[in-house]
Every structure is written in C-alpha cells, then in structure tokens.
C-alpha positions as CSV (number, residue, x, y, z in Angstrom):
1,X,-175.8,79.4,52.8
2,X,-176.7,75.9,50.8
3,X,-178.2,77.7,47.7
4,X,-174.5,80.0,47.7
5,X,-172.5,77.2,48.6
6,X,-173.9,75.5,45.5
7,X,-174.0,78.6,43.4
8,X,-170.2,78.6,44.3
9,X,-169.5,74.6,43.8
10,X,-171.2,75.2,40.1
11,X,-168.9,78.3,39.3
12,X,-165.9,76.4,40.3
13,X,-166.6,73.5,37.8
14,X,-168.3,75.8,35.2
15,X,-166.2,75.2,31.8
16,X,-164.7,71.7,33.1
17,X,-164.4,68.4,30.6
18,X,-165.2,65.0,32.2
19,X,-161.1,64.5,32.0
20,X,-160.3,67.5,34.5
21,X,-163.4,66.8,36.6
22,X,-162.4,63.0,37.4
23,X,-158.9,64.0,37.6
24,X,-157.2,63.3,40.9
25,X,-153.8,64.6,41.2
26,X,-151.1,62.4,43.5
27,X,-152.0,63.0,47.0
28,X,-155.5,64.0,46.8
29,X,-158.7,61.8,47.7
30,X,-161.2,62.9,45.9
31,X,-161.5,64.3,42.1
32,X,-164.0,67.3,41.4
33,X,-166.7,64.7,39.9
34,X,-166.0,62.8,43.8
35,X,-167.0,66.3,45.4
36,X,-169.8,67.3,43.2
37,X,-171.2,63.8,44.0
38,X,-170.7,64.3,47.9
39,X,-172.0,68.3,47.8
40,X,-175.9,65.8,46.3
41,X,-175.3,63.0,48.8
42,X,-175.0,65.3,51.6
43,X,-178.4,67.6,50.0
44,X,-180.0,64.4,49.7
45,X,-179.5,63.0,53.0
46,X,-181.0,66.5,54.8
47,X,-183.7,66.4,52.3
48,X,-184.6,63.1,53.5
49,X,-184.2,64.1,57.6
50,X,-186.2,67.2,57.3
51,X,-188.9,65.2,55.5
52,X,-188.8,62.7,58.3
53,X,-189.0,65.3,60.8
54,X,-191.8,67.2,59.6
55,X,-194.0,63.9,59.4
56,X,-193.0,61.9,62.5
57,X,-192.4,63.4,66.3
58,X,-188.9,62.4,67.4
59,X,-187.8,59.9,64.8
60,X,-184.4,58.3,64.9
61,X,-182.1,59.6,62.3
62,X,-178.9,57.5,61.6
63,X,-175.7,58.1,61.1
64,X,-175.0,58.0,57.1
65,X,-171.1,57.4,55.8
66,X,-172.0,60.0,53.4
67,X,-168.4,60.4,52.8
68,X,-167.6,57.3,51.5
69,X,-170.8,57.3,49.4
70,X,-168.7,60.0,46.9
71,X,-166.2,57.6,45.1
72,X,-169.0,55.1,44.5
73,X,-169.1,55.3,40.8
74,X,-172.1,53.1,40.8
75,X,-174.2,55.7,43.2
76,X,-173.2,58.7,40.6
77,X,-173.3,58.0,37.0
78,X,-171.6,60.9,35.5
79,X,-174.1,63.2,34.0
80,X,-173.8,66.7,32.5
81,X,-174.6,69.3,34.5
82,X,-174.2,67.5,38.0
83,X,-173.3,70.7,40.0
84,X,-176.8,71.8,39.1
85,X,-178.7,68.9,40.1
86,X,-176.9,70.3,43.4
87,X,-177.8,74.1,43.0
88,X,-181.3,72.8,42.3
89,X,-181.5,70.8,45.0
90,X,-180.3,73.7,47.6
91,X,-182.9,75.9,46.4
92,X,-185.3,73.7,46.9
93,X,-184.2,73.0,50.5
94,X,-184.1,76.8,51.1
95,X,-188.0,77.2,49.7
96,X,-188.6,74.6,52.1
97,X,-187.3,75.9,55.2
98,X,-188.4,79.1,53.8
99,X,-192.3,78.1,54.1
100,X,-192.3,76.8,57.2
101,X,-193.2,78.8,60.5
102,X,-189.8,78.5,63.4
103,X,-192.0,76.7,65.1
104,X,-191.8,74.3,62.2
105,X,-188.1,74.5,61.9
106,X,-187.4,73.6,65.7
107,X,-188.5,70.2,64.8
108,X,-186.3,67.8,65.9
109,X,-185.4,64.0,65.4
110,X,-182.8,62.2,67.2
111,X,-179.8,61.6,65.9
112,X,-177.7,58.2,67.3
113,X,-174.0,60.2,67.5
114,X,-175.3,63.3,68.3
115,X,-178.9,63.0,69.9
116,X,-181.7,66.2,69.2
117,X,-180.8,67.7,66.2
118,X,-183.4,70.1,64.6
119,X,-184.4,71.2,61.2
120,X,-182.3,74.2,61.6
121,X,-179.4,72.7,63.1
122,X,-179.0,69.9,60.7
123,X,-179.3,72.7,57.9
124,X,-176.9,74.3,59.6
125,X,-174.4,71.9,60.0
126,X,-174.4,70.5,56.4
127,X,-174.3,74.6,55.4
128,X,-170.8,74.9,56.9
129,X,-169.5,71.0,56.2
130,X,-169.9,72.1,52.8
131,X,-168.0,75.4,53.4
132,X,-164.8,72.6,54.5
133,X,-164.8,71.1,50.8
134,X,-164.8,74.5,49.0
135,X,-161.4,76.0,49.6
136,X,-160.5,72.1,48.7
137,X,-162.5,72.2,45.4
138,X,-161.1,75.9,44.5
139,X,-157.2,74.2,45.0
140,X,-158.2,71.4,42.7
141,X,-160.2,73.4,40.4
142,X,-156.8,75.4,39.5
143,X,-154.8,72.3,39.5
144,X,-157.0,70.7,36.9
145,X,-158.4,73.7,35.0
C-alpha cells in the first residue's frame, strides 16, 4: 500500500509546473508541493522508527508534528521530481519489510500517545494516513491542473 500510494501521489502531480504545484486555492491548507512534502516527511519518520526498532528492544518513539513539518519551506527546498524521491522511498520501505522474517516485523517500540506499536502497525497506519490525503490531492490536482 505505501509503494501504490506513492505510485498514485506521482501520477496525480505528473505534468504539473512549480506555479500549479505551490498553488493553494482560498480555503485550502496545503498546496500540492505542501502534500508531496508531508507524503516524504511521513516516509521518513517510519524509516527512521523501523530502523530504531530493529537495532534497540523497546525504544521510545516520540510523537513527531509531522503535519506541520509540510509548509516549512526551509525543510523542503523545491526540487524536481519530489513525488519520486517519495515513490523511491516507499519501495524501499517495502524491500525492507519485505526481507525480514514476521518475527522481525512484530518488533515493537513504544510510542508516548499510543504505547506498543510494531513494525507492521506503524507501516500500517502511515499506509492508510496517506490514503486520507489522496482524495484531497486528486480535488486539488483538478483545481490546479
């Protein structure tokens, strides 16, 4: 599910100028650059958890703003071909969970809003958060494009 949600986030921008992809029409939050930017803060942030979890027993895993992090200009210099540093990074989350065993995979750290979380479960749940922003991305994509 992250390498298709990320196969579908690159589709929806495919053709876009930087104009339509920092547009935000009245009303909305974020522009399509903002979403790209949130789809690699939100890969990032399991990449670095599963890493974690795999090297220490039990480790503490924070709760991240990874929300706000999108509109930082600073954090996400505007680059072409962002969407796929994104589809790159979800296939190279999927080869990792890929290689590993279940046993592997049941991992777990603990997380400080929502206590054990394992591999699969944080995969999981970043998997379908992404699935919230697409029907929003599609409605903007159409707006802008």
């Amino acid at each position: 599910m992250l390498t298709s949600n990320a196969d579908d986030l690159d589709r929806l921008v495919a053709g876009l100028s930087e104009e339509q992809l920092n547009r935000k029409p009245a009303g909305v939050d974020w522009s399509l650059r903002d979403h790209i930017a949130h789809f690699f803060d939100t890969q990032d942030m399991l990449d670095a958890r599963v890493e974690l979890m795999l090297q220490q027993e039990n480790p503490e895993l924070k709760s991240i703003a990874v929300y706000a992090f999108a509109t930082e200009e600073q954090r996400h210099p505007h680059r072409e071909g962002d969407a796929g540093r994104v589809q790159r990074a979800a296939e190279k989350m999927r080869c990792t969970i890929e290689r590993f065993a279940i046993q592997r995979l049941v991992a777990y750290g603990w997380h400080t809003e929502f206590g054990r979380i394992t591999i699969l479960r944080q995969a999981a749940y970043i998997a379908y958060h992404e699935q919230t922003h697409l029907p929003d991305i599609e409605a903007l994509r159409r707006h802008v494009g």
